[in-house]
VOGU-3710 file (C-alpha; in Angstrom, 3 decimals, decimal comma):
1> xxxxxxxxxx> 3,553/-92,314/56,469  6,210/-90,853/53,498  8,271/-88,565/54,009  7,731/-85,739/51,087  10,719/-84,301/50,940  13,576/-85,616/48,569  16,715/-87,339/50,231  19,653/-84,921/49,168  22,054/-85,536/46,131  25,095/-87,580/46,704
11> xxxxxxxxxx> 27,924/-85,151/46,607  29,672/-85,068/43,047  26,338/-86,362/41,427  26,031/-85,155/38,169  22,889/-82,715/37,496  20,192/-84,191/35,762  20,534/-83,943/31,830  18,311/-81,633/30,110  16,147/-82,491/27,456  16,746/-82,499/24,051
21> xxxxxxxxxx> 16,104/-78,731/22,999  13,633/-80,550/19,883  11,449/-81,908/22,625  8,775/-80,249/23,908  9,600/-76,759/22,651  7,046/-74,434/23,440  5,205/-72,396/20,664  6,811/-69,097/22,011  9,997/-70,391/21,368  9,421/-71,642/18,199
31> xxxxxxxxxx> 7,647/-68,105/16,754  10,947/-66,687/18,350  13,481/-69,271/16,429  11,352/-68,348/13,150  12,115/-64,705/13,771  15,473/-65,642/14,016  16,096/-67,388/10,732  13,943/-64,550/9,032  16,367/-61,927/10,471  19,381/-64,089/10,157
41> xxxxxxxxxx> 18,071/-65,132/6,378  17,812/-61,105/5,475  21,119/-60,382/7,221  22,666/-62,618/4,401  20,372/-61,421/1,502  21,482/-58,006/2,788  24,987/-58,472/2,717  24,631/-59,901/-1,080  22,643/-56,661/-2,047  25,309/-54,330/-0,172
51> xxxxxxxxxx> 27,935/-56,072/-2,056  26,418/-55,968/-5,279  26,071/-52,242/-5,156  29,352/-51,496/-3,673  31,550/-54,199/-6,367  30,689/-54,283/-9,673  30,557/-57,865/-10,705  28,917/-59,530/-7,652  25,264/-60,496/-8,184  22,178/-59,442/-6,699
61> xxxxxxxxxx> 20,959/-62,276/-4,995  17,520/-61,147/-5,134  17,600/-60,081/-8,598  19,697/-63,539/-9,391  16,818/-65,607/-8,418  14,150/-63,299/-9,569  16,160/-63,825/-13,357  15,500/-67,544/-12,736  12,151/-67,397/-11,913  11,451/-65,239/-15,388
71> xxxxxxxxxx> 13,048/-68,092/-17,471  11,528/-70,836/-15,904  7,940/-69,535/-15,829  5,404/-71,298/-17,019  3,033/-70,611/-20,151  0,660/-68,176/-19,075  2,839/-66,510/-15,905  3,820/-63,503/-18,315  -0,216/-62,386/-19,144  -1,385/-63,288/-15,785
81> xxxxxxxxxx> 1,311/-60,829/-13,843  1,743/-58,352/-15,924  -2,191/-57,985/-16,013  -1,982/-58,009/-12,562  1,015/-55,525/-11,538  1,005/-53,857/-15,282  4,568/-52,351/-15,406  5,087/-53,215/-12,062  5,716/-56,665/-12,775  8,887/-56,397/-12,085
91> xxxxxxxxxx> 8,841/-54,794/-8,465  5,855/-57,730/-7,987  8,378/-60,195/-8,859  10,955/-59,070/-6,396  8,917/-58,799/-3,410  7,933/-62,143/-3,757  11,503/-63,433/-4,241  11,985/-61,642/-0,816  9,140/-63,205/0,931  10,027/-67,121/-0,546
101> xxxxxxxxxx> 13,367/-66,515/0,935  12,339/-65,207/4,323  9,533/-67,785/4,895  12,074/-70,688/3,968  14,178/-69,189/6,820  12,041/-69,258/9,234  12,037/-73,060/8,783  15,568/-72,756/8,896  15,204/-71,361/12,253  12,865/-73,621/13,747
111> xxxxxxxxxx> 15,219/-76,632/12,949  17,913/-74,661/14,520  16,917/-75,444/17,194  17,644/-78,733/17,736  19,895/-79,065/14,950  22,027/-76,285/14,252  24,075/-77,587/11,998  21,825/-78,794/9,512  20,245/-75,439/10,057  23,839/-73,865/8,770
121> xxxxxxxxxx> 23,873/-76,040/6,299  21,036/-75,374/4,541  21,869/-71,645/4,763  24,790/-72,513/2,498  22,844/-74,232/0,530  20,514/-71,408/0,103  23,652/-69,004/-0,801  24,499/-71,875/-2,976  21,280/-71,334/-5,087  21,982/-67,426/-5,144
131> xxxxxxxxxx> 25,443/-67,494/-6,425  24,452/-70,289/-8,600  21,616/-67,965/-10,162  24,002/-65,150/-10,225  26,765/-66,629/-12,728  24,265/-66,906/-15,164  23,977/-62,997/-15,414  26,178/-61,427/-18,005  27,901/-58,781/-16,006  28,429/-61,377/-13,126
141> xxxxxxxxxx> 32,281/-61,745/-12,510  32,544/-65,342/-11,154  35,571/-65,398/-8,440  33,341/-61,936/-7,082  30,292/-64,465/-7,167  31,729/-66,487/-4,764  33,430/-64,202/-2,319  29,997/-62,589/-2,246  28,283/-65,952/-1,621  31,276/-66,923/1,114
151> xxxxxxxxxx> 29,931/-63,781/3,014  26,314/-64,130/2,495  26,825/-67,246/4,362  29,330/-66,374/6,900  26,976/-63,415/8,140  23,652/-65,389/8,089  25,028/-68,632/9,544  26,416/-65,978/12,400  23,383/-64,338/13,055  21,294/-67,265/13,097
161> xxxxxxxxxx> 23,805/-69,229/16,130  24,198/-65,976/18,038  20,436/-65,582/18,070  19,838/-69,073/18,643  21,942/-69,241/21,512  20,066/-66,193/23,265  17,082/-67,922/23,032  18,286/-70,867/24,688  19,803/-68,782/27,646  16,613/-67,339/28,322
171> xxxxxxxxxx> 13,906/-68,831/30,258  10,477/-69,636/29,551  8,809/-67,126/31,376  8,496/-63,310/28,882  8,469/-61,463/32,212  10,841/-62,253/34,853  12,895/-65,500/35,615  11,953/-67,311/38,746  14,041/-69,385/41,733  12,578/-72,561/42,701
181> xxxxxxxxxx> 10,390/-71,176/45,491  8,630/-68,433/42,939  10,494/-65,865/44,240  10,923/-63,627/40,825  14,940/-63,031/40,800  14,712/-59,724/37,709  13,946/-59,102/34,399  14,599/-61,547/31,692  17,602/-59,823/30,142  18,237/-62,807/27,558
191> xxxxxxxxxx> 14,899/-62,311/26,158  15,299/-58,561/26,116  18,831/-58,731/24,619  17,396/-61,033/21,927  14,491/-58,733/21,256  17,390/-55,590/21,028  19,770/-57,648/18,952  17,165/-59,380/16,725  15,397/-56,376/16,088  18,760/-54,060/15,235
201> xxxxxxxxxx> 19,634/-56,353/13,251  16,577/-56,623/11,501  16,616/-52,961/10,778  20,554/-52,822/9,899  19,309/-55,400/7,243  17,116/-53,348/5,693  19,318/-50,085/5,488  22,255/-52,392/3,955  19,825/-53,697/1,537  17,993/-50,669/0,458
211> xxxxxxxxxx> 21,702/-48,901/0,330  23,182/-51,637/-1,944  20,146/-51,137/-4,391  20,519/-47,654/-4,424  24,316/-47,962/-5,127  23,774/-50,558/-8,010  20,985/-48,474/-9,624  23,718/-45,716/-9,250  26,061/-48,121/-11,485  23,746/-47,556/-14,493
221> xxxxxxxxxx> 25,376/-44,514/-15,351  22,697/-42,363/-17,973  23,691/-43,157/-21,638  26,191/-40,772/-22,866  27,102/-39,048/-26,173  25,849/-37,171/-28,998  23,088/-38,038/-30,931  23,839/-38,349/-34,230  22,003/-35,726/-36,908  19,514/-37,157/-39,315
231> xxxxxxxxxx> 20,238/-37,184/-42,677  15,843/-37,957/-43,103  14,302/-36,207/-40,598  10,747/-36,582/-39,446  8,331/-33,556/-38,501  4,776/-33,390/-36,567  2,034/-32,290/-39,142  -0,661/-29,660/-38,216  -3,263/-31,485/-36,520  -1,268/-34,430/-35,686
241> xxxxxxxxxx> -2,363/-33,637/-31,427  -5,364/-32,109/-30,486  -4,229/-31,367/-27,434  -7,541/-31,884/-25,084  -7,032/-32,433/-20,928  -6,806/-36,020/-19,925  -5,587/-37,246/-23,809  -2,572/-39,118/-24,114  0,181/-36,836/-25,953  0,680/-37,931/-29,663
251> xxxxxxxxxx> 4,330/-38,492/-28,730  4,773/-39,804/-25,217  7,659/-38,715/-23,520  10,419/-40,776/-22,461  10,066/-40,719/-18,667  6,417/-42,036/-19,570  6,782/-44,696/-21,815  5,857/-48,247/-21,015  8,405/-50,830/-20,164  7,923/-54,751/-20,043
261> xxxxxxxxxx> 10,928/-56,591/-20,826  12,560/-59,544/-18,691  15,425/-57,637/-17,258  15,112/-56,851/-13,424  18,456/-54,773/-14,166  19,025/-52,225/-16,939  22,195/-53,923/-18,918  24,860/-51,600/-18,010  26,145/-51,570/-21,382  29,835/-49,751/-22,096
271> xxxxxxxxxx> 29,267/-48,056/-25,952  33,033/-47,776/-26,558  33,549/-51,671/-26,145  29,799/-52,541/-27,531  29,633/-54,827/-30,839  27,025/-55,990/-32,927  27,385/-58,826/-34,727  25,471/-60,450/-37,861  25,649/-63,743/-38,395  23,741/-66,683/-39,697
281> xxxxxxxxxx> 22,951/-67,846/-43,034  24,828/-64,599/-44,413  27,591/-64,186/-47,061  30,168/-62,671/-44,667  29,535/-62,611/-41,019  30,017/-58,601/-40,078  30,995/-56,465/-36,925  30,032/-53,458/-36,283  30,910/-50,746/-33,279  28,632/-47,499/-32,270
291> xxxxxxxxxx> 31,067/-45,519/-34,559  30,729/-48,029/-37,560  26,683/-48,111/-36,940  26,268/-44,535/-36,782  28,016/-43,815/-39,927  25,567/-45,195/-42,069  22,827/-43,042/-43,011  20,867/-41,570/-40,437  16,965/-41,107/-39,911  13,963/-40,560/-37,796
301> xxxxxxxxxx> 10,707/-41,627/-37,807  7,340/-41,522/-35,656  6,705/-45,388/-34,715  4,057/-46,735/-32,861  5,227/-49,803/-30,371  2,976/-52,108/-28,264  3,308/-54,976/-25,601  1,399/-57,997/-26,430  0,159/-58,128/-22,953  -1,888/-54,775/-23,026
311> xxxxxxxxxx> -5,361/-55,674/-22,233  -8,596/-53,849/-24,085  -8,039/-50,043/-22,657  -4,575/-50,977/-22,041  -2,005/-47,866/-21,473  1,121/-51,056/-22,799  1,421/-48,920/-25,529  3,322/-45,391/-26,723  4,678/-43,551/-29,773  8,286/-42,195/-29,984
321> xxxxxxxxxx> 10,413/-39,991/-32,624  13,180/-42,653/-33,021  16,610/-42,030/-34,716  19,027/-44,560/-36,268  19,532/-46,346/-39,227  17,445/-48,668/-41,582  17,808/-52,321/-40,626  18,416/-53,314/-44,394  21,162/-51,133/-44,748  22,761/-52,945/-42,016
331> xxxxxxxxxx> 22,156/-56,551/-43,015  23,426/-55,225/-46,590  26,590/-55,150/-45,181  26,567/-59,225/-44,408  24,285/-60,120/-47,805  20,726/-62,497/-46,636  21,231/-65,842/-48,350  18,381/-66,952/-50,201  17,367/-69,694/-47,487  16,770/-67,281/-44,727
341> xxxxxxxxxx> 13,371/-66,813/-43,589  13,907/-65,487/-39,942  15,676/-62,411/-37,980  16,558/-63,213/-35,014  17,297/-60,031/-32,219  19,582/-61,118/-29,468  20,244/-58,964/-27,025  23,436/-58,421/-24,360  21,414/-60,237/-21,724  20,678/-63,331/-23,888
351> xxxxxxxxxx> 17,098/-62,089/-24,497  16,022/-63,211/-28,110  12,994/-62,375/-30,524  12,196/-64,014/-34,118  10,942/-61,696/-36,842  9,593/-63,196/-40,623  12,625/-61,715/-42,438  9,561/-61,112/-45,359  8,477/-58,537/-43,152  12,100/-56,780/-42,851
361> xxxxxxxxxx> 12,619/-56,785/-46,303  9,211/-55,539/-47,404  10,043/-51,893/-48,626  6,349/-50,465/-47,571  7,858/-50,414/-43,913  11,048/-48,989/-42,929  12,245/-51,379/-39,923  15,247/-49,793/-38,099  17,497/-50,347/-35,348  17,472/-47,335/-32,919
371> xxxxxxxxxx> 20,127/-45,508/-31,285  17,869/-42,457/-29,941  14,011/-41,757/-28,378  12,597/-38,283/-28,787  15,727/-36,520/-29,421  17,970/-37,688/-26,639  20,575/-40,984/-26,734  18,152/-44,064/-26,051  17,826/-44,114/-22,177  19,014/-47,501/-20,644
381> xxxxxxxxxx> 15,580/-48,332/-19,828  14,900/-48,423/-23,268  17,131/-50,647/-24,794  20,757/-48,061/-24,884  23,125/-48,384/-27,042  20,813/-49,706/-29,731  17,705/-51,555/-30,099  15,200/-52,843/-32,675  11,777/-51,094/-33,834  9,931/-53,199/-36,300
391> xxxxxxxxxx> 6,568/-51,157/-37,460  3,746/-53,627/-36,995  4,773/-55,964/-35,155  4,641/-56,311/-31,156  7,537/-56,165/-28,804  7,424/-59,364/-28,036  8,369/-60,607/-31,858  10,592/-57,856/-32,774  12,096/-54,679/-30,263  14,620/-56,043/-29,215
401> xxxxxxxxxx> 16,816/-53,802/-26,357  20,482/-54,001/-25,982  21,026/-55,100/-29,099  23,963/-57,340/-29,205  23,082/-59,714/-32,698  21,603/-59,739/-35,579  21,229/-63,635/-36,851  19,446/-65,022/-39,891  18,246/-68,224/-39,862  15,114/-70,186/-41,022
411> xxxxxxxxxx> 11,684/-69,916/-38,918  12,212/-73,265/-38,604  15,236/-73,605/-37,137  14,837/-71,148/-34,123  11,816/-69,898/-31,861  12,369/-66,751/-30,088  12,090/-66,099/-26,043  8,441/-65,691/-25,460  7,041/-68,516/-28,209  7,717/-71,610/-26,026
421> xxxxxxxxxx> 5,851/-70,100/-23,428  2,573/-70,741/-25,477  3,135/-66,988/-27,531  2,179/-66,939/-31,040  5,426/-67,086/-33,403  4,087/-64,382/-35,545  2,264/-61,424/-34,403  1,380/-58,275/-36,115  -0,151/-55,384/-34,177  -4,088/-55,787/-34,134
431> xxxxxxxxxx> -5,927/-52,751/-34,342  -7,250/-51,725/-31,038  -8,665/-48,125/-29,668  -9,291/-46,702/-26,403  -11,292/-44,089/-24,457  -9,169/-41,657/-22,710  -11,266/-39,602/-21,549  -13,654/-39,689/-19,684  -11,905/-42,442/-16,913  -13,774/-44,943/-15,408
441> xxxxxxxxxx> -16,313/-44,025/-12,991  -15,598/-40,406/-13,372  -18,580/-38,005/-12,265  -18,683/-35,500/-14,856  -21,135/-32,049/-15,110  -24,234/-31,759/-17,333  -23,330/-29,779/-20,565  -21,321/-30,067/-23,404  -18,322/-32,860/-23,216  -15,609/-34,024/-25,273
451> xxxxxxxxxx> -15,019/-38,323/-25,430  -11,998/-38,248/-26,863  -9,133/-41,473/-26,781  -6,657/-43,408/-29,124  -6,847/-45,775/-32,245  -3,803/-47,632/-33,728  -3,517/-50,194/-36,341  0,687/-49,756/-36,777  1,512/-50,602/-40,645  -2,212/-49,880/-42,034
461> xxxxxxxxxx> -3,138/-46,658/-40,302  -6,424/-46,005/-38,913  -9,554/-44,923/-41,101  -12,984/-44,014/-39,180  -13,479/-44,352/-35,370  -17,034/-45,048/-34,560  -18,262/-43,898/-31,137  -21,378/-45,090/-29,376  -22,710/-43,641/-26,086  -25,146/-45,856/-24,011
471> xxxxxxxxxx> -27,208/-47,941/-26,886  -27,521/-44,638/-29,011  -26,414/-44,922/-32,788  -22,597/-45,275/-33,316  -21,236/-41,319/-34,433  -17,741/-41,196/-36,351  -15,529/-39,565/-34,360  -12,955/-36,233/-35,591  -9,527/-38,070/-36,082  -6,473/-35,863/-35,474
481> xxxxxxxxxx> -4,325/-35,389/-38,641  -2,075/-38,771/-38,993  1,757/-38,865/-38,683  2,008/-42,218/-41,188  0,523/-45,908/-40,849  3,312/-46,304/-38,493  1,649/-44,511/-35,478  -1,327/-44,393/-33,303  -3,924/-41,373/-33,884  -5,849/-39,837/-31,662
491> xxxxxxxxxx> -9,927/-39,407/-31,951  -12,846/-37,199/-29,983  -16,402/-36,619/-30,127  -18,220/-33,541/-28,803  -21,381/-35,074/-26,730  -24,408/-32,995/-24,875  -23,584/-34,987/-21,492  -26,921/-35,287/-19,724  -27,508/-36,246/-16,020  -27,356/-39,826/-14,977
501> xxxxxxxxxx> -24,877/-43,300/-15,307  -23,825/-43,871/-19,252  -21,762/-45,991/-21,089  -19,569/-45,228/-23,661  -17,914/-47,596/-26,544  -15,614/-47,229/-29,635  -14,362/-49,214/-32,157  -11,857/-48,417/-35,106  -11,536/-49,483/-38,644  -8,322/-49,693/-40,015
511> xxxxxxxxxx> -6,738/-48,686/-43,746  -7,729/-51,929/-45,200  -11,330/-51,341/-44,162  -11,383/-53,922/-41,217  -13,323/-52,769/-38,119  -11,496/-54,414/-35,141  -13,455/-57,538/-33,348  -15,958/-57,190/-31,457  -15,490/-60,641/-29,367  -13,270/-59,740/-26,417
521> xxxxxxxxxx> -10,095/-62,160/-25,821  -7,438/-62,339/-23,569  -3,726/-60,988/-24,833  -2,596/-64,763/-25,166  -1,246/-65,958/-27,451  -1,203/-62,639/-30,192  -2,916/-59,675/-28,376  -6,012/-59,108/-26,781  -9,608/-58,362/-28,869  -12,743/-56,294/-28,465
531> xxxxxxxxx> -14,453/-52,985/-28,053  -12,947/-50,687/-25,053  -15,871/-49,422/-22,830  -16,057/-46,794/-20,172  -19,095/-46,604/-17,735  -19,347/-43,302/-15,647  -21,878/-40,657/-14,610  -23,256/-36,863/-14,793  -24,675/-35,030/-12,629
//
């Protein structure tokens, strides 16, 4: 017969070893070690945002990486987001910079476990990446880059060994730890104390980060100034809005106009040290300051401006008063060379679109580069101190914000931002309309109803909008009195609405006498085609 009971421990004996912490580790503890690299992974991202808004000259780490991601999408990213997310493409973009990051560290924490040190490193290597991104932004001051980057790392690389280590000190069990004979001996107060530290920590990351944004939005000071008086002004004929409910204002204010550009942070650009230069294949390479631009002769004018990317019914799209001064007057100054064929807009961020100079220099248009929207000093959202506005062609070829160069060149020679990533090199507005009102899968009363909506063909003007409601004959719709071929006009139709679901359609002809197409396409490569259609119902 055995005896069951083990023969004692020589005195001294060493205990036995424990296992490797890699071996065996239950799935609690590894959902617990991914928490910890996600907190420890937004402790550092939070510390990069804090210090971006409280130093001027130390990058965003999320907004670093997101700048990456823009220039290294692929052909095709741009339509497919911003058709997704509209203007909030850029919100879209950051919130999935956020999650990349925090998924990657909860690998980071898993490994931790059983090797900590690779875990660490990898952190740095991750802070690495961010500071890396960051110098490429042109308000980035490097030797703030990396003191930034040195605490990013020192703060997640903490966290992420002093949560570790609770999680080793406490035992398996989530209730109570237990002596050999089952006896329970209290509550688990590692466990707790990692739940109370990993979760105030997780919270403190959040306040830190949402702070530092606040703080660098809070460095883009509102543009400053006077605007300068018009020499040629530019006045709203009778007619020109028809002012019906749920119709898009002739002139849409600033606080409402579109934005799509690449830049996840308004350019904080300083007017008194701002320059624009002209260069190229010029006779004399020119200049100028704010107070140089703004002597030349000032004017206003109504323009029309459009994103490629607005879809059929698309709201990518306003009309502004804008004040500045005519583009030729400026590239006067430096004399075009004979051999250039191209303008190239470069803006303060590195941002670049390609224009045929033909279409500059064509005196039917009046091209201009603008230092005011609606009366005020260009907001910083919209391109402050100065900007481009070509009439007729889309953003994407031609308004450039932040205007920082002017360069002529050939259209060989130089493709702008958006054309390697499979977007047409030239691309004049197309002429496009769109029902305003009613909206889609509104429930309007029986009786008599005004459609009403938009038309634009920028550079030819607009002449007949044809309405059709369900598969009745197409009507010509009442246009409102237009401002020039440079804007949008808008349109409406007075219709007996009778009970039940309808469909309504309109298409626009333009001054040349071309009716848009029919054929619907996506915005890719030089804007998006066919008839706008709303279905809804009366009853």
């Amino acid at each position: 017969m055995t005896n069951s009971v083990s023969p004692p421990a020589r005195a001294g004996a060493a205990p036995p070893a424990a296992p490797p912490a890699a071996v065996g580790v239950p799935r609690a503890g590894r959902a617990g070690a991914a928490g910890a690299g996600i907190v420890a992974t937004a402790s550092a991202i939070a510390t990069g945002e804090l210090l971006a808004g409280l130093l001027p000259g130390v990058p965003s780490p999320i907004l670093a990486v997101g700048r990456v991601v823009i220039d290294l999408q692929p052909p095709g990213a741009k339509e497919l987001v911003v058709s997704i997310f509209g203007t909030a493409d850029k919100l879209a973009l950051e919130v999935l910079v956020l999650g990349v990051a925090l998924a990657i560290g909860a690998v980071i924490g898993v490994l931790g476990l059983s090797r900590l040190t690779v875990a660490s490193a990898l952190v740095g290597a991750f802070v690495v990446v961010g500071v890396a991104a960051g110098l490429q932004a042109p308000d980035t001051q490097p030797a703030l880059a990396v003191l930034g980057g040195l605490a990013e790392f020192a703060v997640g690389s903490t966290v992420l060994d002093r949560l570790l280590q609770l999680m080793r000190a406490a035992p398996a069990s989530a209730t109570s730890a237990t002596t050999s004979t089952g006896r329970g001996i209290g509550p688990d107060w590692s466990r707790r104390m990692l739940l109370v530290r990993g979760g105030g920590l997780a919270v403190a990351s959040v306040a830190a980060g949402v702070i530092g944004r606040l703080l660098l939005d809070r460095q883009r000071v509102p543009a400053t100034g006077e605007l300068p008086g018009p020499v040629i002004g530019a006045d709203l004929p009778p007619g020109a809005d028809l002012e019906v409910e749920e119709l898009t204002p002739i002139v849409v204010p600033n606080d409402d106009f579109y934005r799509i550009d690449t830049a996840l942070l308004v350019p904080n650009v300083d007017v008194d040290s701002w320059r624009l230069r002209i260069h190229g294949l010029v006779d004399r390479e020119v200049t100028l300051d704010y107070g140089d631009l703004t002597d030349l002769e000032i004017v206003e004018q109504y323009v029309t401006i459009a994103c490629v990317s607005n879809r059929v019914g698309g709201d990518l799209i306003g009309n502004a008063l804008w004040t500045g001064v005519r583009l030729r007057d400026v590239l006067d100054l430096a004399g075009v060379r004979a051999e250039a064929t191209q303008l190239v807009g470069r803006s303060v961020d590195g941002w670049t679109a390609g224009m045929p100079l033909s279409w500059i220099m064509d005196p039917e248009r009046e091209p201009m580069i603008a230092v005011g929207m609606n009366g005020t000093p260009l907001p910083r959202q919209h391109g402050y101190p100065a900007r481009l506005i070509v009439p007729g062609l889309y953003g994407y070829v031609s308004a450039t914000k932040w205007l920082a160069e002017l360069e002529l060149t050939t259209m060989e020679a130089f493709d702008g931002y958006w054309v390697p990533l499979g977007w047409a090199k030239e691309a004049p507005i197309l002429t496009q309309s769109r029902i305003d009102r009613p909206r889609p899968g509104a429930s309007i009363a029986a009786g008599p109803y005004t459609v009403a909506g938009m038309a634009w063909a920028v550079d030819r003007g607009i002449s007949k909008v044809e309405v059709q409601v369900d598969d009745g004959e197409w009507r010509e719709a009442s246009l409102s009195t237009p401002i020039s071929d440079a804007t949008w006009i808008q349109w409406q139709l007075d219709w007996p609405a009778v009970a039940g679901d309808h469909r309504v359609r309109v298409r626009a002809t333009d001054g040349t006498g071309e009716t848009q197409t029919e054929t619907p396409s996506r915005p890719d490569p030089d804007g998006a085609r066919g008839w706008h259609s709303v279905s809804f119902s009366v009853g």
